[in-house]
Backbone and ligand atoms as CSV (ligand in chain L), in Angstrom:
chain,resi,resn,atom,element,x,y,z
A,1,UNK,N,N,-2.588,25.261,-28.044
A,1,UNK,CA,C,-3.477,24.425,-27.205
A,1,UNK,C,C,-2.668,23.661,-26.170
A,2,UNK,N,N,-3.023,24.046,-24.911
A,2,UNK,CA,C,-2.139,22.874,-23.826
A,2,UNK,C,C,-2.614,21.205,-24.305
A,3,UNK,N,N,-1.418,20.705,-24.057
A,3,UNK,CA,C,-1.068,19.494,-24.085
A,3,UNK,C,C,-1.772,18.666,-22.681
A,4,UNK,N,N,-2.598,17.912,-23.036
A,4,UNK,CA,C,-3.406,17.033,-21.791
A,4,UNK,C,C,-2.515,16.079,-21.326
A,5,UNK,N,N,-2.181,16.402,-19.901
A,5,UNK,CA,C,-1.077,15.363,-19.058
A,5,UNK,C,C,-1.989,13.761,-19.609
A,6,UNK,N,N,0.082,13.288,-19.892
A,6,UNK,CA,C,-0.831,11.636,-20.171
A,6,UNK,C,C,-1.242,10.983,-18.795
A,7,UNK,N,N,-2.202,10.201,-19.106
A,7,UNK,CA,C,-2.945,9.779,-18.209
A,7,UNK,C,C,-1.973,8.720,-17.437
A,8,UNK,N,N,-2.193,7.979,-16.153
A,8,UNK,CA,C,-1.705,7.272,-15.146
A,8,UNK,C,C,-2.166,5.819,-16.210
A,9,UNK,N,N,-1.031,4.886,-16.141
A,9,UNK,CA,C,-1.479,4.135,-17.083
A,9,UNK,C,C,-1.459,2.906,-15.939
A,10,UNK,N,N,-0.869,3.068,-14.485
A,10,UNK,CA,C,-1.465,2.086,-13.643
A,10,UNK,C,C,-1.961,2.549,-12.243
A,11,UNK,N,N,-3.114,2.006,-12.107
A,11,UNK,CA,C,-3.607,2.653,-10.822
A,11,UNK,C,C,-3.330,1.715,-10.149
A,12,UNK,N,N,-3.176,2.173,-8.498
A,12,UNK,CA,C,-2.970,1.128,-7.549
A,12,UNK,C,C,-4.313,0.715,-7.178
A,13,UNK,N,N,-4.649,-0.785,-6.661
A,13,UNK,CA,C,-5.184,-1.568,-6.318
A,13,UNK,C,C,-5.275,-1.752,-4.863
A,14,UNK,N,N,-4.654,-1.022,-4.498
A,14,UNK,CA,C,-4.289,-1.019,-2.871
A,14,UNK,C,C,-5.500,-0.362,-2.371
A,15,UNK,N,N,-5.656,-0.692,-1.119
A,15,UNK,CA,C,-6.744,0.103,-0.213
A,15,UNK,C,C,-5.729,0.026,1.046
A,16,UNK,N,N,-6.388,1.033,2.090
A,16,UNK,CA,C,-6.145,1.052,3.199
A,16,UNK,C,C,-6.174,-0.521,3.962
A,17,UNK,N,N,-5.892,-0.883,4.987
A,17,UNK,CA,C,-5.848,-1.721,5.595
A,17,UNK,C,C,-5.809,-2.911,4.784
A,18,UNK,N,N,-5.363,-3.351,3.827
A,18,UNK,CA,C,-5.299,-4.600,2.813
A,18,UNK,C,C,-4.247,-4.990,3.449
A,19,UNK,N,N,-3.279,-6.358,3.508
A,19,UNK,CA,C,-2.477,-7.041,3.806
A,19,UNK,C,C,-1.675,-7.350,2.591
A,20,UNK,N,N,-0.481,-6.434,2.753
A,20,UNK,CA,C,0.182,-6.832,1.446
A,20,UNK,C,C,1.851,-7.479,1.281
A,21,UNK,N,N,2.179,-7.940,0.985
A,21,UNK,CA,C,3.372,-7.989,0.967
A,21,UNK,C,C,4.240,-7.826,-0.062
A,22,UNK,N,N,5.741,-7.228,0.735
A,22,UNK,CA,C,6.535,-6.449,-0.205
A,22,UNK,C,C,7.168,-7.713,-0.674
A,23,UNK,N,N,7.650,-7.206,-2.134
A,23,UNK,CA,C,8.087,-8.389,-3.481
A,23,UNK,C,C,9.746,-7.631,-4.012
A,24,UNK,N,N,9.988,-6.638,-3.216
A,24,UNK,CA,C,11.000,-6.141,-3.375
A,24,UNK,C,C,11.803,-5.068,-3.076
A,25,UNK,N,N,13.173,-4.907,-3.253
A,25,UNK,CA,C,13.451,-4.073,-2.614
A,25,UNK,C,C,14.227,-4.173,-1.108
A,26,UNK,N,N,14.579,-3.293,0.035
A,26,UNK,CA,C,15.444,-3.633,0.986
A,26,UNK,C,C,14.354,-5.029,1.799
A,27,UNK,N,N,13.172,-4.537,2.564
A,27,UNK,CA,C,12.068,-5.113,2.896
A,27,UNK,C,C,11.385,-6.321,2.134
A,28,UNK,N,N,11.803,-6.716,1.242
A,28,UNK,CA,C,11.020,-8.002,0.270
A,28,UNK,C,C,11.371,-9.076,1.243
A,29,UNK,N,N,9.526,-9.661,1.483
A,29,UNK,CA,C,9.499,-10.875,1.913
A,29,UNK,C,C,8.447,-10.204,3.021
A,30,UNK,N,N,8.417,-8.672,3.668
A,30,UNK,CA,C,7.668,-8.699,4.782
A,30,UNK,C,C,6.086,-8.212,4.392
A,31,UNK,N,N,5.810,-8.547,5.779
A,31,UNK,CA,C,4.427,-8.131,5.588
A,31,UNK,C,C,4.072,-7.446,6.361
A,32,UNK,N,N,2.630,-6.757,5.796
A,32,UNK,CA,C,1.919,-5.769,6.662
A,32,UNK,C,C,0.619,-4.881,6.729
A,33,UNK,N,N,0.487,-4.524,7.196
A,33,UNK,CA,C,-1.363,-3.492,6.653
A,33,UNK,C,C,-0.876,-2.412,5.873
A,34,UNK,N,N,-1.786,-2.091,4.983
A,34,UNK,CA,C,-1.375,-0.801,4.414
A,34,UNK,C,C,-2.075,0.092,5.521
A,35,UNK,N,N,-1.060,1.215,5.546
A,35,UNK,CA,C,-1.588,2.096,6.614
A,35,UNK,C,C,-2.316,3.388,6.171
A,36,UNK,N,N,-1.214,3.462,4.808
A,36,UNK,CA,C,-2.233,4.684,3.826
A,36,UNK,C,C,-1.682,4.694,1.969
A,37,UNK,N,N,-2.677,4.995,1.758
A,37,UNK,CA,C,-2.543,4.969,0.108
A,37,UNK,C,C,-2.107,6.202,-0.770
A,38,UNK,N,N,-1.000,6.711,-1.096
A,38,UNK,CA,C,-0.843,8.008,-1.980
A,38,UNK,C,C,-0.829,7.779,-3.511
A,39,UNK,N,N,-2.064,7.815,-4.003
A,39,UNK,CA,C,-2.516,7.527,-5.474
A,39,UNK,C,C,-1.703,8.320,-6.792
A,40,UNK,N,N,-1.695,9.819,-5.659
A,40,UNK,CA,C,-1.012,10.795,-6.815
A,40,UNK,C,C,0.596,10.187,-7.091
A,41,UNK,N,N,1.232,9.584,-6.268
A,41,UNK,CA,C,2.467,9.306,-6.140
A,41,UNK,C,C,2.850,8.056,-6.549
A,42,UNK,N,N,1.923,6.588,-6.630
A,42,UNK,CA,C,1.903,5.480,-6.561
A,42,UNK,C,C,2.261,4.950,-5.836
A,43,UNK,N,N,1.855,5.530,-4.035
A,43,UNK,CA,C,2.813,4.991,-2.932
A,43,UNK,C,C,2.091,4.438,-2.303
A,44,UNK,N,N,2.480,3.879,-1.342
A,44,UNK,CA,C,1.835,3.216,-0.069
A,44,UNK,C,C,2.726,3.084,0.984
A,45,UNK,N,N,2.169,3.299,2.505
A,45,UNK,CA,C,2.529,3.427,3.743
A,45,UNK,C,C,2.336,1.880,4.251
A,46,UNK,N,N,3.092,1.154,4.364
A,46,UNK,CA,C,2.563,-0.384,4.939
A,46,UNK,C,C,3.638,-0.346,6.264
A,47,UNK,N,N,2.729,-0.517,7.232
A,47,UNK,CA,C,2.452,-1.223,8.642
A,47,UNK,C,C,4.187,-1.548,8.759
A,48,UNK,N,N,5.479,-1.355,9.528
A,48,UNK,CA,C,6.757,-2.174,9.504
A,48,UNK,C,C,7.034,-2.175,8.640
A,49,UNK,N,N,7.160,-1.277,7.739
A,49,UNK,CA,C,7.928,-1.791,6.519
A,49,UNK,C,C,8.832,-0.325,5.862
A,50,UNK,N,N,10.125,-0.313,5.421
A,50,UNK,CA,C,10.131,0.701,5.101
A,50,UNK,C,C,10.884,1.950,6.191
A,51,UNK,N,N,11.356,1.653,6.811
A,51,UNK,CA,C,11.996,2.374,8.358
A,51,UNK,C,C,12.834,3.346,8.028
A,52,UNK,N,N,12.327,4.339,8.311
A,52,UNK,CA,C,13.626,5.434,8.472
A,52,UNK,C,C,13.761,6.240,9.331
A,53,UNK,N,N,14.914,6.465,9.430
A,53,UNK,CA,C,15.127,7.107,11.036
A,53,UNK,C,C,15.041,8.735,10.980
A,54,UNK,N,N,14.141,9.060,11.786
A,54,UNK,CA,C,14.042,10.686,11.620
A,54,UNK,C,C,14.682,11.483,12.820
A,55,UNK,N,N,15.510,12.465,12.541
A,55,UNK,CA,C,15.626,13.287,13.294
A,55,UNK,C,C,15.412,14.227,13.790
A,56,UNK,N,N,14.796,14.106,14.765
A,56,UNK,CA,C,13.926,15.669,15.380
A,56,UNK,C,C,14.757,16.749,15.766
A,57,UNK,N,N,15.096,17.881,16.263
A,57,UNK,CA,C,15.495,18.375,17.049
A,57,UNK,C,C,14.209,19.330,17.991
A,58,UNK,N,N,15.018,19.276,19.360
A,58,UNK,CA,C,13.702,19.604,20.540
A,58,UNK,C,C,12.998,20.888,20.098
A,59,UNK,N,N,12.058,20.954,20.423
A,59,UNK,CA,C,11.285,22.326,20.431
A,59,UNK,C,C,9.776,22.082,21.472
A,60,UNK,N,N,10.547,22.888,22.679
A,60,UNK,CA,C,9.782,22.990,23.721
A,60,UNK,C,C,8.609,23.579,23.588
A,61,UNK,N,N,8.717,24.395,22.706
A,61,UNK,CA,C,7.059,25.522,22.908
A,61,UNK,C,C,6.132,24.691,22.398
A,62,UNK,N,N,6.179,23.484,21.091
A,62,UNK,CA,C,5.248,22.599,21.069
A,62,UNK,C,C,5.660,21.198,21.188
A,63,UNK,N,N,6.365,21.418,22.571
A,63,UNK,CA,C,6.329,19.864,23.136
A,63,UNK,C,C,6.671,18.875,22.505
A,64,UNK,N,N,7.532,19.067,21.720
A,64,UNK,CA,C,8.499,18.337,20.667
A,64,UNK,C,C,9.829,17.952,21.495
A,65,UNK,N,N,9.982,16.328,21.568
A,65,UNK,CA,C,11.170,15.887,22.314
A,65,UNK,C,C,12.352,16.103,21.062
A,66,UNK,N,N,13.454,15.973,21.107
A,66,UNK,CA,C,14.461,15.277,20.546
A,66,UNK,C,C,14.679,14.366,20.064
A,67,UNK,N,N,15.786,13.880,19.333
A,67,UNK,CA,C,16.163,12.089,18.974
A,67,UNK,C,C,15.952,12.329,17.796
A,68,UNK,N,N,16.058,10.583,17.678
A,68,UNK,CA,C,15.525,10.179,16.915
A,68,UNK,C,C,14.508,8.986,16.733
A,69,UNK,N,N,13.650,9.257,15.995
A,69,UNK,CA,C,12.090,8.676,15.535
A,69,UNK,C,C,12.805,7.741,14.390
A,70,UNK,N,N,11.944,6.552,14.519
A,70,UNK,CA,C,11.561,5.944,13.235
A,70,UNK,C,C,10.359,5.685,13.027
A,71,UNK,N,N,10.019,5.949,11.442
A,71,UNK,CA,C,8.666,6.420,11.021
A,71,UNK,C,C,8.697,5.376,10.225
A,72,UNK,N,N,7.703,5.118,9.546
A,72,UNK,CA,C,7.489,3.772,8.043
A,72,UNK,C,C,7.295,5.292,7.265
A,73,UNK,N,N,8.138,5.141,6.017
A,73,UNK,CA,C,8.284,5.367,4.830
A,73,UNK,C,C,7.548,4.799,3.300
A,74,UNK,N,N,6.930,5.742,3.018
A,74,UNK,CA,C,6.214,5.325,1.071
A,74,UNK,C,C,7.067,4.666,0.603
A,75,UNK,N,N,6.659,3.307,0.590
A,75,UNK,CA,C,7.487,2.825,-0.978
A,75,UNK,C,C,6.411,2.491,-2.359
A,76,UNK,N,N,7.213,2.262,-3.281
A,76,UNK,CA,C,5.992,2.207,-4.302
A,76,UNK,C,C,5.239,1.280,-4.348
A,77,UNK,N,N,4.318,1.516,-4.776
A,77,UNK,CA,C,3.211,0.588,-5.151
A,77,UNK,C,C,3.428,-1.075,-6.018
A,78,UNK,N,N,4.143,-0.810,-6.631
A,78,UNK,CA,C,4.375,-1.834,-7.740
A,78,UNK,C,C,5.824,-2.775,-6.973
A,79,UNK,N,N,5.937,-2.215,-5.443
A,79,UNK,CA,C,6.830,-3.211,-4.906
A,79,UNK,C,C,6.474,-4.117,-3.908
A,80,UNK,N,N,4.850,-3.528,-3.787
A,80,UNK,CA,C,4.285,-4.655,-2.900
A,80,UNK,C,C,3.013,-5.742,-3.593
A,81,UNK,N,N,2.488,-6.425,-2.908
A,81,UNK,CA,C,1.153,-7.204,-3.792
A,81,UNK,C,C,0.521,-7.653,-2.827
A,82,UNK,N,N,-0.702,-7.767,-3.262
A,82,UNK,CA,C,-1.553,-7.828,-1.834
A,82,UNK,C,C,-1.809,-9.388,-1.499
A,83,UNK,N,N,-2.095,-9.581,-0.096
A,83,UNK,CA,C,-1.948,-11.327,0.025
A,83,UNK,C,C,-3.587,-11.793,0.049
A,84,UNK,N,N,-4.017,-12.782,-0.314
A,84,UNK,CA,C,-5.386,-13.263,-0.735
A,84,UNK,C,C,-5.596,-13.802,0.699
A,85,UNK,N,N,-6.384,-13.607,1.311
A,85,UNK,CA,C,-6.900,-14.176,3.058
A,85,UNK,C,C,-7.564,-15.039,2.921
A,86,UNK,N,N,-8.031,-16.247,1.397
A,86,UNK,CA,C,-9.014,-16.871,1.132
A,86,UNK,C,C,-7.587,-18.053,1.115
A,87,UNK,N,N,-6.576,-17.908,0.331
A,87,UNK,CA,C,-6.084,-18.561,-0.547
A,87,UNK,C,C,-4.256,-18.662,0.289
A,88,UNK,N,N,-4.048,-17.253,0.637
A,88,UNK,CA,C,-2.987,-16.909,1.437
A,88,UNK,C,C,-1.809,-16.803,0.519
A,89,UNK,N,N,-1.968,-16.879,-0.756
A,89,UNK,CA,C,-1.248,-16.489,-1.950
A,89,UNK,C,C,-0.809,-14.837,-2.139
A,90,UNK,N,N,0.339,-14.580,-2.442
A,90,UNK,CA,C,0.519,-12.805,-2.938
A,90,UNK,C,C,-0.343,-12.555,-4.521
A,91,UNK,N,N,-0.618,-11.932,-4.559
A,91,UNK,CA,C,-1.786,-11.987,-5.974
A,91,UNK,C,C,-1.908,-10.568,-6.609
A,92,UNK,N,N,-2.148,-10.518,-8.282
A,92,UNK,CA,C,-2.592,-9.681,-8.793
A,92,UNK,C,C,-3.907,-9.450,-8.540
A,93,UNK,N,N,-4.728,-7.975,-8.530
A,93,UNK,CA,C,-5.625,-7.846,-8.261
A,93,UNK,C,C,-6.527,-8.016,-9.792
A,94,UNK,N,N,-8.020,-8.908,-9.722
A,94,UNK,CA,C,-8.554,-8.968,-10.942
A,94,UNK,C,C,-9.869,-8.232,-9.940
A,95,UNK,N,N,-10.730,-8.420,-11.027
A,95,UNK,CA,C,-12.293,-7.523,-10.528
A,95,UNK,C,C,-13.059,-8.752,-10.571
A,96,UNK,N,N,-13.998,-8.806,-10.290
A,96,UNK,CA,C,-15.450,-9.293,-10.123
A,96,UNK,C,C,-16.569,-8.772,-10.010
A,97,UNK,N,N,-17.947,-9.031,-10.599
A,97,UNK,CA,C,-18.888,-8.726,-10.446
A,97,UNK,C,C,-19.794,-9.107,-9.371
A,98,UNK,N,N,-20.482,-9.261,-8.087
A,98,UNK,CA,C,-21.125,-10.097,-7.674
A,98,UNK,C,C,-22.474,-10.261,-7.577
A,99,UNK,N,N,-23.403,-11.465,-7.673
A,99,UNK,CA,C,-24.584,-11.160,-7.531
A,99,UNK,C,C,-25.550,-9.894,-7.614
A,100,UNK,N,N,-25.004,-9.189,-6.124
A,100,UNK,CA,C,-25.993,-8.054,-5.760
A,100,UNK,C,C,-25.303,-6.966,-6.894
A,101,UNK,N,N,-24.314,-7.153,-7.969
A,101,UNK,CA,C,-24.313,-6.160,-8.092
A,101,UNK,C,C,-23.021,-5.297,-8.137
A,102,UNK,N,N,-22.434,-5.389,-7.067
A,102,UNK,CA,C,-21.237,-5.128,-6.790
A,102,UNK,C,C,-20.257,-5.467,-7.078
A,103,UNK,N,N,-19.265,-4.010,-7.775
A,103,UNK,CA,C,-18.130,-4.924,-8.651
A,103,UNK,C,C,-16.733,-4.567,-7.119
A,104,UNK,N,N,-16.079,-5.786,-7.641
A,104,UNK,CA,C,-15.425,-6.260,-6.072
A,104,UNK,C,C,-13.914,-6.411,-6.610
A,105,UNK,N,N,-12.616,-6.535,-5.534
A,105,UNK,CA,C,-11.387,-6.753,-6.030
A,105,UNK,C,C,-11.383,-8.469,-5.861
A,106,UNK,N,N,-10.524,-8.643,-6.431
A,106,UNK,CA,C,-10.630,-10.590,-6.516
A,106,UNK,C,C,-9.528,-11.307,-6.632
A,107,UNK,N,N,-8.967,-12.030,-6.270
A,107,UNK,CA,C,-7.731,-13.077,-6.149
A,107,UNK,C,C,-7.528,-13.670,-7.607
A,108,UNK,N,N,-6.848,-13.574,-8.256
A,108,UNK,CA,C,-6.427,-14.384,-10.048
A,108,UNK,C,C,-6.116,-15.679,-9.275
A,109,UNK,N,N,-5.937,-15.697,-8.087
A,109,UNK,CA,C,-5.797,-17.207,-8.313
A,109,UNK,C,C,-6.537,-18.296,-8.031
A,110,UNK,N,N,-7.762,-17.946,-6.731
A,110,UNK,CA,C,-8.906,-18.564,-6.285
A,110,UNK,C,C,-9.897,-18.297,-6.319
A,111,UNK,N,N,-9.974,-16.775,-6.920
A,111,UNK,CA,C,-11.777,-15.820,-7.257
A,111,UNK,C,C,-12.146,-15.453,-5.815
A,112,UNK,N,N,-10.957,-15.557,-4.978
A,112,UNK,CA,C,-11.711,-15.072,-3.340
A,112,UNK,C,C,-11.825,-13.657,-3.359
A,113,UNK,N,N,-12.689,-12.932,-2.634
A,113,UNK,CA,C,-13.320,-11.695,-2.749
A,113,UNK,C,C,-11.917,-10.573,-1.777
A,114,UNK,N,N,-11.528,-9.988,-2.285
A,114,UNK,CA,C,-10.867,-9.542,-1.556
A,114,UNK,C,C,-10.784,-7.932,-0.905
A,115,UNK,N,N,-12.255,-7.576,-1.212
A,115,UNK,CA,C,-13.316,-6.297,-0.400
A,115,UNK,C,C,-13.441,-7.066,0.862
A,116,UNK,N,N,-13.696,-6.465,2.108
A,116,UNK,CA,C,-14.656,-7.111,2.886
A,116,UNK,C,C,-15.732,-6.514,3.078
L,1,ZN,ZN,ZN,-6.758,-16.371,-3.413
C-alpha cells in the first residue's frame, strides 16, 4: 500500500499583496507587499526584498538585452510576518469569525481584521 505523503503541518497565512515584514535572515527588518505566494514551497515573493542579481545573456531573436537584472527572490515563509495596518505591530496570524459570517485573518494582538 503507498504510503500517504505527510501532510504540510504549516500553511502560510500570507496572501498576495499583505504587508509583511521580514524577521530574518540577510533582509530582516524590511518591508514590503507580498508580490506572490508559493504554497507548494512555503515561499513568498515580497516587494524589495530578497535581491539577486541575474544574468542574462543577449538573445536578439526574442529581444532579450544582456546584463545583468536584479529580480526579488522566494524566501521562506516563516521568515517574514505580516504587519497589522490597525495596530502597525508584526503579528501572528489568528482567525475570526465575523458577524456576516465570514471567517477572516486577524491581528493576536488588537483583533484588527486583516482581510480587506
Ligand atoms: Zn493589530
Amino acid at each position: 500500500m503507498p504510503v500517504a505523503a505527510p501532510r504540510e503541518r504549516t500553511r502560510i497565512n500570507l496572501k498576495k499583496n499583505d504587508t509583511v515584514q521580514v524577521v530574518a535572515g540577510r533582509d530582516a527588518g524590511k518591508q514590503g507587499k507580498v508580490l506572490k505566494v508559493i504554497p507548494e514551497r512555503n515561499r513568498v515573493i515580497v516587494q524589495g526584498v530578497g535581491f539577486v542579481k541575474k544574468h542574462t545573456r543577449p538573445n536578439p531573436q526574442k529581444n532579450i538585452k544582456g546584463g545583468i537584472a536584479e529580480r526579488e527572490a522566494s524566501i521562506h515563509a516563516s521568515n517574514v510576518m505580516i504587519l497589522c495596518g490597525e495596530c502597525g505591530k508584526r503579528t501572528r496570524v489568528g482567525h475570526k469569525l465575523l458577524a456576516d459570517g465570514r471567517k477572516v485573518r486577524a491581528c493576536r494582538h488588537c483583533e484588527g481584521v486583516l482581510d480587506k
